[in-house]
PQR file of N, CA, C, O and H, with PARSE charges and radii, in Angstrom:
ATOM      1  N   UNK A   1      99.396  76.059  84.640 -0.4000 1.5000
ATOM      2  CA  UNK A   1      98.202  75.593  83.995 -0.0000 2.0000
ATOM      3  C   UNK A   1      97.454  76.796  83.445  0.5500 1.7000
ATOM      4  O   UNK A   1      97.967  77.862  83.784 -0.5500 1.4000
ATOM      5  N   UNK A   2      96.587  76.875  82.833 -0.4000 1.5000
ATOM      6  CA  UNK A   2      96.439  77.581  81.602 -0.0000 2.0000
ATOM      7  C   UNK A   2      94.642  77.819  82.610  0.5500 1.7000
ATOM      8  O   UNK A   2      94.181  78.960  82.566 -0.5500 1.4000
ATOM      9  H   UNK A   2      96.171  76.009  82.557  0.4000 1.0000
ATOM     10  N   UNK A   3      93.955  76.913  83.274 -0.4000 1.5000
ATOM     11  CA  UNK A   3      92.872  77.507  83.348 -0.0000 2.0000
ATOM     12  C   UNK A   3      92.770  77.133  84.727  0.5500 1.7000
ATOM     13  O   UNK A   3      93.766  76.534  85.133 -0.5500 1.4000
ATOM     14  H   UNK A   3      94.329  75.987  83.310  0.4000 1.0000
ATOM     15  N   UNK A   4      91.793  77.324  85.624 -0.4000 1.5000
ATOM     16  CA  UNK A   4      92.203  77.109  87.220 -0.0000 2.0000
ATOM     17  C   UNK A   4      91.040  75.361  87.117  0.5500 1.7000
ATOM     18  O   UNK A   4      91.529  74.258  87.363 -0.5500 1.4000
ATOM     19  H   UNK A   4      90.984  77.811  85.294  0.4000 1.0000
ATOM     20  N   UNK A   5      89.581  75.561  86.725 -0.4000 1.5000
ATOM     21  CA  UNK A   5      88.756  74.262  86.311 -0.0000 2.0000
ATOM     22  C   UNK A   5      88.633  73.845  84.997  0.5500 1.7000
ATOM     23  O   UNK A   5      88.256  72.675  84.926 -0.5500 1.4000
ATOM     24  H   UNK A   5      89.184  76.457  86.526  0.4000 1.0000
ATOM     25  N   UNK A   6      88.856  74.505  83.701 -0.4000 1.5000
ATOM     26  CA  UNK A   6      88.637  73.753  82.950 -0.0000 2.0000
ATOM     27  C   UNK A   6      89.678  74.480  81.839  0.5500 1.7000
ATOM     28  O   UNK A   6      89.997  75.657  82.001 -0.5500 1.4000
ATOM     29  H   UNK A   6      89.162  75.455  83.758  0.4000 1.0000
ATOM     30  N   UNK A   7      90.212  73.650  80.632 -0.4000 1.5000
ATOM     31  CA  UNK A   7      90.882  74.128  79.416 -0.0000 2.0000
ATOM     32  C   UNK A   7      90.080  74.899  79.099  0.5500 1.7000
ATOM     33  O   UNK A   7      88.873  74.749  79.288 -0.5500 1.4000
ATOM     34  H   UNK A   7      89.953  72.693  80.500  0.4000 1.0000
ATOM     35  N   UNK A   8      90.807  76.221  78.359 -0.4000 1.5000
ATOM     36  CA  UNK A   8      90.238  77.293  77.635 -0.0000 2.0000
ATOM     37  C   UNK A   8      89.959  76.989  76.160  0.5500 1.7000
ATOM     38  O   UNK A   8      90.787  76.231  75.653 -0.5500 1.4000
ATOM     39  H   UNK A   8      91.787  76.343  78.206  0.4000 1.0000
ATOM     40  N   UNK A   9      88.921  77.437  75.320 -0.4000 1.5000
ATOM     41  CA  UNK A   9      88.968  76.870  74.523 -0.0000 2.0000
ATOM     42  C   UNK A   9      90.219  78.052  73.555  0.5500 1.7000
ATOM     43  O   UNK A   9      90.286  79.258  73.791 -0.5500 1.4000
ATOM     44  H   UNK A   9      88.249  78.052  75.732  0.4000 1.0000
ATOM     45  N   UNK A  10      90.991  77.406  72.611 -0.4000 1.5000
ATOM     46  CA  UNK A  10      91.367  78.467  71.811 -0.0000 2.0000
ATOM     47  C   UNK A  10      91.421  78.450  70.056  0.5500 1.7000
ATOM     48  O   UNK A  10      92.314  79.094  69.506 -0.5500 1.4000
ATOM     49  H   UNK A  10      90.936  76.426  72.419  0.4000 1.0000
ATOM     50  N   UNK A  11      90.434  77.691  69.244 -0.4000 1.5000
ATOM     51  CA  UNK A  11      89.580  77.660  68.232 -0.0000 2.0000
ATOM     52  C   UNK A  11      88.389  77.719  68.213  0.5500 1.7000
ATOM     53  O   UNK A  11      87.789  77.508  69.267 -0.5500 1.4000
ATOM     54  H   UNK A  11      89.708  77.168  69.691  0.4000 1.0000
ATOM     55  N   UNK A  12      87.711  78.002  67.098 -0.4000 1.5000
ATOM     56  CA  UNK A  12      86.467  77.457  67.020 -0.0000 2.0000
ATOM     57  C   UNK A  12      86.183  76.179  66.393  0.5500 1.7000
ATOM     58  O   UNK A  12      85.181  76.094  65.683 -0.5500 1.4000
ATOM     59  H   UNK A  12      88.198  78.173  66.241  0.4000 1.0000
ATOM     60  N   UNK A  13      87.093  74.971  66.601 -0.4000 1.5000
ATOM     61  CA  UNK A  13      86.859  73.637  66.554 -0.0000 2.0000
ATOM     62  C   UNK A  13      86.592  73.209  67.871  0.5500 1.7000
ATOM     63  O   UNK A  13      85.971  72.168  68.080 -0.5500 1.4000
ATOM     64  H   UNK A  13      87.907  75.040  67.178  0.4000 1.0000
ATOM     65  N   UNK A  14      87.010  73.928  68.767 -0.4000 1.5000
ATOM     66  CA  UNK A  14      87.060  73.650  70.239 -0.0000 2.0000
ATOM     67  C   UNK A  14      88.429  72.653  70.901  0.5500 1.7000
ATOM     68  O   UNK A  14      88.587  71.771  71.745 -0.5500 1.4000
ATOM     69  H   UNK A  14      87.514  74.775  68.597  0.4000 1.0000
ATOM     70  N   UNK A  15      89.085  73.281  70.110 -0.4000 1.5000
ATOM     71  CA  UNK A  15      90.578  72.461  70.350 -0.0000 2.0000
ATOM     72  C   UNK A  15      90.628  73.235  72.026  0.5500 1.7000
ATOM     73  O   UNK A  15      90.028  74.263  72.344 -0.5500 1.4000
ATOM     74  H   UNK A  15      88.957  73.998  69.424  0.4000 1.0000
ATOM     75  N   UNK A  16      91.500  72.413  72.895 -0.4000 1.5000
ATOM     76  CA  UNK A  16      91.782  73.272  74.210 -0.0000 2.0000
ATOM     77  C   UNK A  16      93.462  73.094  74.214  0.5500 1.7000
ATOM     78  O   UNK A  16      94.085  72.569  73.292 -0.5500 1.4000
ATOM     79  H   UNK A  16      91.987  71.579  72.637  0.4000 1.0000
ATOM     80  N   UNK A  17      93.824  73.424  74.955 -0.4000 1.5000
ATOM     81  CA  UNK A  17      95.353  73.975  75.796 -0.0000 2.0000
ATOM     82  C   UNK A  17      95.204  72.761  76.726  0.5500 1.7000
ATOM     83  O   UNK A  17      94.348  72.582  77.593 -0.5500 1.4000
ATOM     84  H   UNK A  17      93.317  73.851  75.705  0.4000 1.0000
ATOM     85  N   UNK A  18      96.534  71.722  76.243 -0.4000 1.5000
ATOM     86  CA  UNK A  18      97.003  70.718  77.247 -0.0000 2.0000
ATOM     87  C   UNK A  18      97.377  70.965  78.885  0.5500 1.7000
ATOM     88  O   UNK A  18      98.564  71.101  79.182 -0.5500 1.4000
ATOM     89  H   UNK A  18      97.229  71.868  75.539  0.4000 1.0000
ATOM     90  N   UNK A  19      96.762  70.998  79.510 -0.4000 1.5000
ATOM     91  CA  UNK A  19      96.979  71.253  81.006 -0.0000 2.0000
ATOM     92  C   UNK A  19      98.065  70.735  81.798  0.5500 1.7000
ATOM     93  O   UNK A  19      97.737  69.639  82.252 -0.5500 1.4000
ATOM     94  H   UNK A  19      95.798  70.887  79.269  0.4000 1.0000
ATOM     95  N   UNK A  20      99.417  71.134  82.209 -0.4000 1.5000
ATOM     96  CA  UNK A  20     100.249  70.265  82.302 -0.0000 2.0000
ATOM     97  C   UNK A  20     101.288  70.905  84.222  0.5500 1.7000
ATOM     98  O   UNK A  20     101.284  72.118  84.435 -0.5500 1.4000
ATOM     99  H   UNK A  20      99.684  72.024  81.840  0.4000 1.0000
ATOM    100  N   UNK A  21     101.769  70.269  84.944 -0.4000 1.5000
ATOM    101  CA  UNK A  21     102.198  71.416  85.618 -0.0000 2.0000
ATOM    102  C   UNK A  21     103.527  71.312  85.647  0.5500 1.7000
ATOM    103  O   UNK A  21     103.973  70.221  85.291 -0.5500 1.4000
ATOM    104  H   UNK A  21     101.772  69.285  84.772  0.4000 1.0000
ATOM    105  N   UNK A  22     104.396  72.253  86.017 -0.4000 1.5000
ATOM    106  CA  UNK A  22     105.671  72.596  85.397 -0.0000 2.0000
ATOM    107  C   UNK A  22     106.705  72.762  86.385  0.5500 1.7000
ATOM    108  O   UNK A  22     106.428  73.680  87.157 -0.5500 1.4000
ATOM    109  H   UNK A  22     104.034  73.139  86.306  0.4000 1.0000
ATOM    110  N   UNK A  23     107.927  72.127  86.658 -0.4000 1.5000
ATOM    111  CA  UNK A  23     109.014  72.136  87.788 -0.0000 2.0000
ATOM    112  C   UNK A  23     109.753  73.225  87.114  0.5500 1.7000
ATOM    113  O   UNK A  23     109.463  73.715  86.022 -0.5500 1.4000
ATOM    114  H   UNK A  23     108.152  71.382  86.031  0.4000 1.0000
ATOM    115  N   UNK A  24     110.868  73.591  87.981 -0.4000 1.5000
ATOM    116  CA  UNK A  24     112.096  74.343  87.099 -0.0000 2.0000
ATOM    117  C   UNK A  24     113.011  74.645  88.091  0.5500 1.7000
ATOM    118  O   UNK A  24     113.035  75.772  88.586 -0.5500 1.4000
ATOM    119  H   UNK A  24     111.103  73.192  88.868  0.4000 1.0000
ATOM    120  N   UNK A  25     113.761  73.778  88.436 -0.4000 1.5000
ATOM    121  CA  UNK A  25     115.434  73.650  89.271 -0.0000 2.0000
ATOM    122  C   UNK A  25     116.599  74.626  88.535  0.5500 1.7000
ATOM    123  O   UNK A  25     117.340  74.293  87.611 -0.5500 1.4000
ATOM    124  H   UNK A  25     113.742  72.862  88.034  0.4000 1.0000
ATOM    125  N   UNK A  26     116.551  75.662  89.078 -0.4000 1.5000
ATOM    126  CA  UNK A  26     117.848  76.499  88.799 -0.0000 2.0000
ATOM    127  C   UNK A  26     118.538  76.886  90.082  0.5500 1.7000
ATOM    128  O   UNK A  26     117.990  76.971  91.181 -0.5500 1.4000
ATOM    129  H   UNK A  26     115.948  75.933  89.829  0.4000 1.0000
ATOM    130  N   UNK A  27     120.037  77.150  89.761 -0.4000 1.5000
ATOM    131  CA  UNK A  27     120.831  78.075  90.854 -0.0000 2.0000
ATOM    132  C   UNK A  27     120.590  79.526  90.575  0.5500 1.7000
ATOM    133  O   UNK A  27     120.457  80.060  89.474 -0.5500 1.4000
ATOM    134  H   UNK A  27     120.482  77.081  88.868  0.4000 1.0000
ATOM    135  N   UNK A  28     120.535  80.407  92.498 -0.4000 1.5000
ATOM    136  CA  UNK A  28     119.995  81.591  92.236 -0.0000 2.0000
ATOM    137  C   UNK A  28     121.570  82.052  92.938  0.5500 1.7000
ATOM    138  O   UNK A  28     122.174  81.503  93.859 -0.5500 1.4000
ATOM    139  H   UNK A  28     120.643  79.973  93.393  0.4000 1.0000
ATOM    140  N   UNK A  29     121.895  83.071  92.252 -0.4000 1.5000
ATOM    141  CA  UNK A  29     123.132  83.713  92.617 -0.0000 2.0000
ATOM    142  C   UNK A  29     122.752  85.019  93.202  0.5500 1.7000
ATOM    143  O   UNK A  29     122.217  85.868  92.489 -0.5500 1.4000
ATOM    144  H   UNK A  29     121.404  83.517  91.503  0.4000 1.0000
ATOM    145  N   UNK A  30     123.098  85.326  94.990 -0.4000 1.5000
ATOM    146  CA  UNK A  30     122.328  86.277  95.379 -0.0000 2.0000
ATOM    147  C   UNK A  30     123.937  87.241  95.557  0.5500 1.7000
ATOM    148  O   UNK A  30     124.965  86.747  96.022 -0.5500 1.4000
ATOM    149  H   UNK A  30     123.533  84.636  95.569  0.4000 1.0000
ATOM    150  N   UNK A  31     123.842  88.262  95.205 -0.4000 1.5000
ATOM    151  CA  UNK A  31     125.390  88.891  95.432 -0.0000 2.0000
ATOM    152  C   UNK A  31     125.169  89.491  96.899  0.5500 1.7000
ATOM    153  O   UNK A  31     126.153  89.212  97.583 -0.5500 1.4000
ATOM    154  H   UNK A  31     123.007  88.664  94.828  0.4000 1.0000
ATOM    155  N   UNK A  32     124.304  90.150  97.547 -0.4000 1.5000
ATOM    156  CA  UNK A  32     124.397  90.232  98.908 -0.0000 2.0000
ATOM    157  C   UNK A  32     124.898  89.385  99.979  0.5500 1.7000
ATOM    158  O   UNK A  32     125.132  89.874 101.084 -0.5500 1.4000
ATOM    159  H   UNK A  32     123.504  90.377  96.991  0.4000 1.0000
ATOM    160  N   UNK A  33     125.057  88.297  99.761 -0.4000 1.5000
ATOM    161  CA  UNK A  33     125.622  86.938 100.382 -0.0000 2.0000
ATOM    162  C   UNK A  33     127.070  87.043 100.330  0.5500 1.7000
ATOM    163  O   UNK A  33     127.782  86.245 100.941 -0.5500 1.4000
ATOM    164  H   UNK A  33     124.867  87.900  98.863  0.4000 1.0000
ATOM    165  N   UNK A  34     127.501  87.916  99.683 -0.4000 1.5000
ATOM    166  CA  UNK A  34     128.733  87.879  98.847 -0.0000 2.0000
ATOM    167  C   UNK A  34     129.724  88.996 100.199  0.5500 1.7000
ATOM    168  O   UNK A  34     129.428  90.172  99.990 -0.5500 1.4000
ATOM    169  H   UNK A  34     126.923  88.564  99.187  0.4000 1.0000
ATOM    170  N   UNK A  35     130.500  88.890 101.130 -0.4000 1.5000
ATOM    171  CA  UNK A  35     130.834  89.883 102.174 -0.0000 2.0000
ATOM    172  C   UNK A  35     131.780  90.901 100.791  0.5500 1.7000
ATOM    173  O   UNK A  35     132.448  90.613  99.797 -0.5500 1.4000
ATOM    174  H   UNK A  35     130.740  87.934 101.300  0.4000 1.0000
ATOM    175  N   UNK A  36     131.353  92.103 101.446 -0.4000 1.5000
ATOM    176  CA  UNK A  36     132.188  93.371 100.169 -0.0000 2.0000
ATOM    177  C   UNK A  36     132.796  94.179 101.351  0.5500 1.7000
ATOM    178  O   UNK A  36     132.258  94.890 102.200 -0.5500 1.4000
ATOM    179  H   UNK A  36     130.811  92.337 102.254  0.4000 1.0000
ATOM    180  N   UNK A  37     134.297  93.783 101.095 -0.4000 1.5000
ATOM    181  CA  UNK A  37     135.137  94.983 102.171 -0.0000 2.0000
ATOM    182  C   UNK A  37     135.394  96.029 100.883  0.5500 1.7000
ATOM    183  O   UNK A  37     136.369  96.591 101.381 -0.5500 1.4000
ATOM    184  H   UNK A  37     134.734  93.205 100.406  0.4000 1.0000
ATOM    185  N   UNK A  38     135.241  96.635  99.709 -0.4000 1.5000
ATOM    186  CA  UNK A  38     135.671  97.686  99.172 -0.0000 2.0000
ATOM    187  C   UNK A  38     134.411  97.777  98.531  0.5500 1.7000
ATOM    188  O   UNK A  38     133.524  96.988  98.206 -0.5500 1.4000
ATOM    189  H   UNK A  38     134.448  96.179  99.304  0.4000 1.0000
ATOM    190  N   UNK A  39     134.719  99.574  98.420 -0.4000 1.5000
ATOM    191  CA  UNK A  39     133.098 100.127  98.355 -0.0000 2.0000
ATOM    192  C   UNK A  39     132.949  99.995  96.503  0.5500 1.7000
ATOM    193  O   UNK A  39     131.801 100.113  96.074 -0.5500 1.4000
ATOM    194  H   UNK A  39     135.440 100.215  98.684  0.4000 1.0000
ATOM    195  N   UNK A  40     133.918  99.793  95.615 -0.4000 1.5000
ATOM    196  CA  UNK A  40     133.444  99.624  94.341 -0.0000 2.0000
ATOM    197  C   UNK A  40     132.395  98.227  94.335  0.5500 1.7000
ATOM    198  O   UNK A  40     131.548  98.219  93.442 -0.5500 1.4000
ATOM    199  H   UNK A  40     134.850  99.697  95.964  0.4000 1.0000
ATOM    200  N   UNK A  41     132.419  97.151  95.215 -0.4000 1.5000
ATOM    201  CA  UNK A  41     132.054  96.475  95.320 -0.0000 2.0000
ATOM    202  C   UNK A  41     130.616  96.409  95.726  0.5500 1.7000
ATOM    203  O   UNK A  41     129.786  95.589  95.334 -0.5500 1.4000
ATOM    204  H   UNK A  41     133.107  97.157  95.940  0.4000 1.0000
ATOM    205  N   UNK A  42     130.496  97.085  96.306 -0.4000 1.5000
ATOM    206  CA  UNK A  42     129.092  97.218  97.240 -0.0000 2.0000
ATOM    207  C   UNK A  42     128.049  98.284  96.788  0.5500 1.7000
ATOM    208  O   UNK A  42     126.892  98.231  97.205 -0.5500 1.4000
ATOM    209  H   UNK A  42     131.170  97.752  96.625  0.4000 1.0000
ATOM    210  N   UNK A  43     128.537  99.396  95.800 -0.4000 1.5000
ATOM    211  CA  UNK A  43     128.252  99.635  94.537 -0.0000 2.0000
ATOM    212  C   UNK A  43     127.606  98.812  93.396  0.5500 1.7000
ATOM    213  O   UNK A  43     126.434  98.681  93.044 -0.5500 1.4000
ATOM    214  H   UNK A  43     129.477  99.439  95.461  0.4000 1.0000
ATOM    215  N   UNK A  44     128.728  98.323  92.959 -0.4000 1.5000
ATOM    216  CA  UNK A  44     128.051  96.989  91.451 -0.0000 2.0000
ATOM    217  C   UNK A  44     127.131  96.005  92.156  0.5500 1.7000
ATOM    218  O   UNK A  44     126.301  95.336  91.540 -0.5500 1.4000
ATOM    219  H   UNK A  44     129.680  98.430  93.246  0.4000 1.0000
ATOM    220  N   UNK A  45     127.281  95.952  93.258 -0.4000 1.5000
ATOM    221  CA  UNK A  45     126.133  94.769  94.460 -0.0000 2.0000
ATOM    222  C   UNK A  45     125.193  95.250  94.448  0.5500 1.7000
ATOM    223  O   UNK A  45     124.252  94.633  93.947 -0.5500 1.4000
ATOM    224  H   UNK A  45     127.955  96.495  93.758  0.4000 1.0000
ATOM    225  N   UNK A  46     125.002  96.431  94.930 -0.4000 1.5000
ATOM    226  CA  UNK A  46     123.503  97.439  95.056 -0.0000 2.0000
ATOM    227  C   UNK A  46     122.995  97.624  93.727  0.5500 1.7000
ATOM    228  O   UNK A  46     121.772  97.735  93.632 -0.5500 1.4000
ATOM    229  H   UNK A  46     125.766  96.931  95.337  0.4000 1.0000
ATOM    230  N   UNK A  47     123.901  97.696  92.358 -0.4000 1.5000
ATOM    231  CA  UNK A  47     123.286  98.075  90.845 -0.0000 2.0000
ATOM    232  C   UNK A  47     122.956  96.970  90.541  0.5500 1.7000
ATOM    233  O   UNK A  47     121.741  97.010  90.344 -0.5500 1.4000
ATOM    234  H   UNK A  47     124.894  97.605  92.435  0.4000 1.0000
ATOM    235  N   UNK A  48     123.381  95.853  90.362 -0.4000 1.5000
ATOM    236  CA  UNK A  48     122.934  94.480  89.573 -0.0000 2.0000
ATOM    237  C   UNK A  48     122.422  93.562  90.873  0.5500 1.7000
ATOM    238  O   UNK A  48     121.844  92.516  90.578 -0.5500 1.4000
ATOM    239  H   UNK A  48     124.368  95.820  90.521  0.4000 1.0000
ATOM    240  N   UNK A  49     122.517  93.737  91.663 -0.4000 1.5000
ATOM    241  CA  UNK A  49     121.712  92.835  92.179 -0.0000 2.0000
ATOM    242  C   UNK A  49     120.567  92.157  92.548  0.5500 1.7000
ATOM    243  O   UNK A  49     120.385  91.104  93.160 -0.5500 1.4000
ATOM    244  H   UNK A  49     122.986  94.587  91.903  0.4000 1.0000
ATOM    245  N   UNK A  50     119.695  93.126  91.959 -0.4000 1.5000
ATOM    246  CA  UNK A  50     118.623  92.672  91.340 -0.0000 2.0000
ATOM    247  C   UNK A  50     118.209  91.867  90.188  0.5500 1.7000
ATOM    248  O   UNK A  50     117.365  91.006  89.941 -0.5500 1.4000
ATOM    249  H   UNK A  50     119.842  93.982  91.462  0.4000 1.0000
ATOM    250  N   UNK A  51     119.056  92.434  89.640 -0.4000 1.5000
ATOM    251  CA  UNK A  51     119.023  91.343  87.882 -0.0000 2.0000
ATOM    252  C   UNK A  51     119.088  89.925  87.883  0.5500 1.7000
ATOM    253  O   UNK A  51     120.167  89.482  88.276 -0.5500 1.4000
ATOM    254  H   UNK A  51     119.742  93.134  89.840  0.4000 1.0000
ATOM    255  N   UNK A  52     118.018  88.885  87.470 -0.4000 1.5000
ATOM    256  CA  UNK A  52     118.406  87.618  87.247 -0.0000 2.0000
ATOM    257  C   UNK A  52     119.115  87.236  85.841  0.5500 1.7000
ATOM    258  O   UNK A  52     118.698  87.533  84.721 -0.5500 1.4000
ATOM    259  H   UNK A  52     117.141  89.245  87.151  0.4000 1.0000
ATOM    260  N   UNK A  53     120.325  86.482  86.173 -0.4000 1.5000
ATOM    261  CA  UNK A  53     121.068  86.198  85.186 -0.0000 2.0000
ATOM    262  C   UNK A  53     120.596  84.503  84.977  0.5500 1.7000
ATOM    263  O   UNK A  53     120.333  83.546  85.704 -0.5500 1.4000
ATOM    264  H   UNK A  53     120.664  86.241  87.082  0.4000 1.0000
ATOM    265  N   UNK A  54     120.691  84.873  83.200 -0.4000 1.5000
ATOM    266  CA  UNK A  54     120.285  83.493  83.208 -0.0000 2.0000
ATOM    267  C   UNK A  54     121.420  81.854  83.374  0.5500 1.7000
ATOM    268  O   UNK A  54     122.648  81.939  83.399 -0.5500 1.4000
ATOM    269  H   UNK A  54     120.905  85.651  82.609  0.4000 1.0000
ATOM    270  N   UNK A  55     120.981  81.071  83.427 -0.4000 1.5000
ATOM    271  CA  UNK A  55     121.231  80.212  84.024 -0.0000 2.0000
ATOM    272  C   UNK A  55     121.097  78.440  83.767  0.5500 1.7000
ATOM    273  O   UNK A  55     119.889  78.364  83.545 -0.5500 1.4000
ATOM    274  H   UNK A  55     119.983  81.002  83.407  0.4000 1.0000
ATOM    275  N   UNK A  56     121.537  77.250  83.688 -0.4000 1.5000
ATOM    276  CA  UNK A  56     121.320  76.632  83.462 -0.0000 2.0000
ATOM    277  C   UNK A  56     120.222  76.191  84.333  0.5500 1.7000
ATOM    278  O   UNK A  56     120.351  76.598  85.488 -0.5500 1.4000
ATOM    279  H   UNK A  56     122.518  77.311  83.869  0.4000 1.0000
ATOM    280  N   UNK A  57     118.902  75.286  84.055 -0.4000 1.5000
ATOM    281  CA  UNK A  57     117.958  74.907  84.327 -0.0000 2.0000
ATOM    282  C   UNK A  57     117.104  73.709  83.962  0.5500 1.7000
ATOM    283  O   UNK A  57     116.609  73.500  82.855 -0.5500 1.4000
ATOM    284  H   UNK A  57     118.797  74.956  83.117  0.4000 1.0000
ATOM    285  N   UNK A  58     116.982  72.833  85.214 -0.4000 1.5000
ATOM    286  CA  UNK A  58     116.083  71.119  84.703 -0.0000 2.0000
ATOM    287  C   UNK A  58     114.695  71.835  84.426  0.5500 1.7000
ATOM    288  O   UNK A  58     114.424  72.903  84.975 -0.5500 1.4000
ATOM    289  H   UNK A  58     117.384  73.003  86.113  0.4000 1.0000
ATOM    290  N   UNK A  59     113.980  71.310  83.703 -0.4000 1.5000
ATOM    291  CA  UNK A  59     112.412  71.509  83.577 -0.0000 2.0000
ATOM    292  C   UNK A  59     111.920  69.893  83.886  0.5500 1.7000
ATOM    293  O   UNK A  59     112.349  68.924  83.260 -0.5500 1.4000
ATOM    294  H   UNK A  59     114.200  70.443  83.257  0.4000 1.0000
ATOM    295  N   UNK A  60     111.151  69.850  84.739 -0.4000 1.5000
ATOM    296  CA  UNK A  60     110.080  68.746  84.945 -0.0000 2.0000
ATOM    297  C   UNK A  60     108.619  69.015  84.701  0.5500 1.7000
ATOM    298  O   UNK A  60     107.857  69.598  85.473 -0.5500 1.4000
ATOM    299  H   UNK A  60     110.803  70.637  85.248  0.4000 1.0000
ATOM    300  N   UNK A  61     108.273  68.397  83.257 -0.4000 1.5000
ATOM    301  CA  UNK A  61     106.481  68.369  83.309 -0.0000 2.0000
ATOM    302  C   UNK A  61     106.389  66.761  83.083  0.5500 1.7000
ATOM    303  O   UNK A  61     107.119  65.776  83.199 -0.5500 1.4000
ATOM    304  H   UNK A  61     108.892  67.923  82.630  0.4000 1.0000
ATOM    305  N   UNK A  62     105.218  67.040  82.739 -0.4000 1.5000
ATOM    306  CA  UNK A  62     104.179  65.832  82.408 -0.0000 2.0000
ATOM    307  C   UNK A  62     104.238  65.248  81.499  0.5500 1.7000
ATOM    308  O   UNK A  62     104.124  64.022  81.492 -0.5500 1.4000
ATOM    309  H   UNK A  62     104.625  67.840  82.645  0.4000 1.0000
ATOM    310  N   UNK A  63     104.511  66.238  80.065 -0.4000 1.5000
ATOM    311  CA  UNK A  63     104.181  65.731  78.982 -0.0000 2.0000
ATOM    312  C   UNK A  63     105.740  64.843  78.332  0.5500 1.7000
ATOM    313  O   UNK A  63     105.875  63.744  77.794 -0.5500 1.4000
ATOM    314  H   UNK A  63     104.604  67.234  80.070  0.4000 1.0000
ATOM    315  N   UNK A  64     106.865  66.084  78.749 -0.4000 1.5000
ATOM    316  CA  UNK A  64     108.375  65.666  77.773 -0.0000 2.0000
ATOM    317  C   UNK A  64     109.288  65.164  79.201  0.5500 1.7000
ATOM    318  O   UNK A  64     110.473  65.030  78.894 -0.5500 1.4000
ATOM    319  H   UNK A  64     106.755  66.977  79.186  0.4000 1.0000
ATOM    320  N   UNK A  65     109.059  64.905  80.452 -0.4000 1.5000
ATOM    321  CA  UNK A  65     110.358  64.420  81.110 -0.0000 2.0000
ATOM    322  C   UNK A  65     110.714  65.396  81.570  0.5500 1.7000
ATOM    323  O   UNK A  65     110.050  66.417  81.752 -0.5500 1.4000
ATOM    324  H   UNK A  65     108.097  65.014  80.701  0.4000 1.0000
ATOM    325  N   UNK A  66     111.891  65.186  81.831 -0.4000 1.5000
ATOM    326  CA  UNK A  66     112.736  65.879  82.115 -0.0000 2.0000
ATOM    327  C   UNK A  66     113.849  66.670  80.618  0.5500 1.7000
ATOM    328  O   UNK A  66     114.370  66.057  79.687 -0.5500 1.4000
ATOM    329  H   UNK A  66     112.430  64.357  81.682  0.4000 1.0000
ATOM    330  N   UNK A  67     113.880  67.900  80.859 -0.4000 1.5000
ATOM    331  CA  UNK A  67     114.554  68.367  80.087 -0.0000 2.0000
ATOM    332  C   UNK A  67     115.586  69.809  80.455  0.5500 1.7000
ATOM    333  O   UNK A  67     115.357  70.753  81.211 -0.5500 1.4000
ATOM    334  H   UNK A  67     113.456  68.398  81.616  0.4000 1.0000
ATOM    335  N   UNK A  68     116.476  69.588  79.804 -0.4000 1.5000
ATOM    336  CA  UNK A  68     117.294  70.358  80.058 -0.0000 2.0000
ATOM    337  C   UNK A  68     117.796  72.010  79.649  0.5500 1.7000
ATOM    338  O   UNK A  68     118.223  71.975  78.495 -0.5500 1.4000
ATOM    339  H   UNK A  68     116.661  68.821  79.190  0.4000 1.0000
ATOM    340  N   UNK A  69     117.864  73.174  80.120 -0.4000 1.5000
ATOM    341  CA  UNK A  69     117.595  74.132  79.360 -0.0000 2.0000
ATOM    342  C   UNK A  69     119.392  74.931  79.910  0.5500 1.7000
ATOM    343  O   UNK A  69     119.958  75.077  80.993 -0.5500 1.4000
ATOM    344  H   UNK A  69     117.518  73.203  81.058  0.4000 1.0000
ATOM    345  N   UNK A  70     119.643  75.174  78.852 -0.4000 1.5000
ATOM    346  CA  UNK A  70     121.267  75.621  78.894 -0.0000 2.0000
ATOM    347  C   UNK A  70     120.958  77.207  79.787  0.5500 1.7000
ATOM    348  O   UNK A  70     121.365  77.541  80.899 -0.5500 1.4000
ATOM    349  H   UNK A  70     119.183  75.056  77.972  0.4000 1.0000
ATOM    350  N   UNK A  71     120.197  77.873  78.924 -0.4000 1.5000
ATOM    351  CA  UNK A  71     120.073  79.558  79.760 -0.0000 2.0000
ATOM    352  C   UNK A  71     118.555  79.328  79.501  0.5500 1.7000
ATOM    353  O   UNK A  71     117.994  78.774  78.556 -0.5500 1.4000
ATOM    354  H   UNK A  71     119.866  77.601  78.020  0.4000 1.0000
ATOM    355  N   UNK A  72     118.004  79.986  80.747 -0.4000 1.5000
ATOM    356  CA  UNK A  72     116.743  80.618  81.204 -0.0000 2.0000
ATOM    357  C   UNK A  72     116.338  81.494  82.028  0.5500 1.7000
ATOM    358  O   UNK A  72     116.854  81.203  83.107 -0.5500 1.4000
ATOM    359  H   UNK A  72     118.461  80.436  81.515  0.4000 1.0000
ATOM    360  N   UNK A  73     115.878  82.157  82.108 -0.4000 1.5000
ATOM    361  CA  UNK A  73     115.353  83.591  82.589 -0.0000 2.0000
ATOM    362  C   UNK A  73     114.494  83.192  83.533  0.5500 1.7000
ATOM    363  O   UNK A  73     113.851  84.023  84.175 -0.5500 1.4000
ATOM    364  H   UNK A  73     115.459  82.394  81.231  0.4000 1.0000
TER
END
């Protein structure tokens, strides 16, 4: 949501920002989970394993349903 009590205004017609709240169901791929008996492994684990890769993802709001997002960050 865009303001914590009230829409912000963002013209000077006094148009506001639709207030809406937002789901987002993705799989998280943790590579530490992953057992590494060879050390090239546990290497590329320790370098990227931080990185979120994107991912397919449901979005649930208010306004559009449910929708579907192929890659998201």
């Amino acid at each position: 949501m865009t303001g914590g009590r009230e829409n912000i205004p963002t013209t000077p017609a006094d148009d506001r920002f639709i207030r809406q709240r937002q789901y987002y169901f993705s799989f998280d791929i943790d590579l530490y989970d992953i057992p590494a008996k060879r050390n090239w492994f546990r290497v590329f684990r320790s370098a990227v394993g931080y990185i979120k890769f994107p991912a397919p993802t449901l979005l649930i709001n208010q306004r559009t349903g449910v929708e579907f997002l192929p890659f998201y960050f």
